[in-house]
N, C-alpha and C positions, 0 to 999 in steps of 0.2 A: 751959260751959253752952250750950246750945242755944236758939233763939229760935221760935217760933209760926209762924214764914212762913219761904219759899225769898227768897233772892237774885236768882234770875232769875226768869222767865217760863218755868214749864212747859207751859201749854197751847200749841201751833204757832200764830200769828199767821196769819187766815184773808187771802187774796188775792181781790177781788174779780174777779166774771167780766167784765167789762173789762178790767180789769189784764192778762188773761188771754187777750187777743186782741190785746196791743201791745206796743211798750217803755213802761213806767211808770219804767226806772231806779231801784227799792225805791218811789216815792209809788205813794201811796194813797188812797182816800178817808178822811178824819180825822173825829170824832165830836168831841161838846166842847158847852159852854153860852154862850149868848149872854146876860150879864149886865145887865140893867136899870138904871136909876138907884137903884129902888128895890129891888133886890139879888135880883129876879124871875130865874129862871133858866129857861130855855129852851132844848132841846134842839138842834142844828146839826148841818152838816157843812160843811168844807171837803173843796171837788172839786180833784183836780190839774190840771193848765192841760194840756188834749190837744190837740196839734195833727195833721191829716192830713199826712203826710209823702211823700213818693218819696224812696228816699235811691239812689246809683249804688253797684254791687258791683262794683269794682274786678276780683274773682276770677270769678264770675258773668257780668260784662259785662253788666248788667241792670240795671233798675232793679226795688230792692225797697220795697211801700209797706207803711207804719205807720202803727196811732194811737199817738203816744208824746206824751211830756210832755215841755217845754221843759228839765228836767233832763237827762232822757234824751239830749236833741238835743247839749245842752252837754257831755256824757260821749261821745258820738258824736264830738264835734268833738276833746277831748280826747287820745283815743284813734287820730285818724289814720284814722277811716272806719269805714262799718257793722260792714266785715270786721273789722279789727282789735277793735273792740268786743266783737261776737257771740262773736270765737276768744278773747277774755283774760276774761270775767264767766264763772266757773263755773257749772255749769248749777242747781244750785239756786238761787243767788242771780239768775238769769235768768226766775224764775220767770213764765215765756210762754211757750204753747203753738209762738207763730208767732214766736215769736224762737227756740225750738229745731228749729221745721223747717228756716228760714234758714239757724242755724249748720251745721244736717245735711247741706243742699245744700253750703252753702261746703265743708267738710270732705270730703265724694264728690268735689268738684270739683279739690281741692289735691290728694288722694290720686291720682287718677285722670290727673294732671299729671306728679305725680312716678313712677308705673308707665310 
């Protein structure tokens, strides 16, 4: 038998245009109700924690700067450097505009090494 609803989420999950100008690392801005004593609901958001960054491009020799989120920075740190980050997150899961220009220089720059 069949049931009334999907299992996933078909509609695409919208990226905000901030998101869209940094590393976010998948955060996002979150929606949600702020709960009363008296069970009053009330609309919210939680913002993700953006910090101004300069990070150093090991490949580049440069410094490249971000708004990215304290997540982001931790997966940066994780990863062994901007570079390494930018080259191993697929690029839809990197969803930023200015983290795939990034990774596009890095990748002209490693190319153009190894010719």
């Amino acid at each position: 038998f069949s049931f009334g609803f999907t299992m996933f989420r078909t509609i695409p999950a919208r990226t905000s245009g901030r998101a869209l100008r940094g590393l976010f690392g998948g955060k996002d801005v979150r929606f949600g109700n702020k709960v009363s004593h008296s069970e009053r609901k009330t609309r919210r958001m939680w913002k993700p924690n953006v910090q101004r960054k300069k990070l150093w491009s090991e490949t580049l020799q440069d410094y490249l700067r971000f708004n990215m989120t304290v997540h982001a920075m931790r997966c940066v740190d994780k990863a062994g450097g901007v570079d390494n980050y930018l080259l191993a997150i697929p690029d839809k899961d990197l969803k930023s505009d200015q983290g795939l220009a990034a990774k596009c220089k890095i990748i002209e720059k490693l190319q153009a090494k190894n010719i």
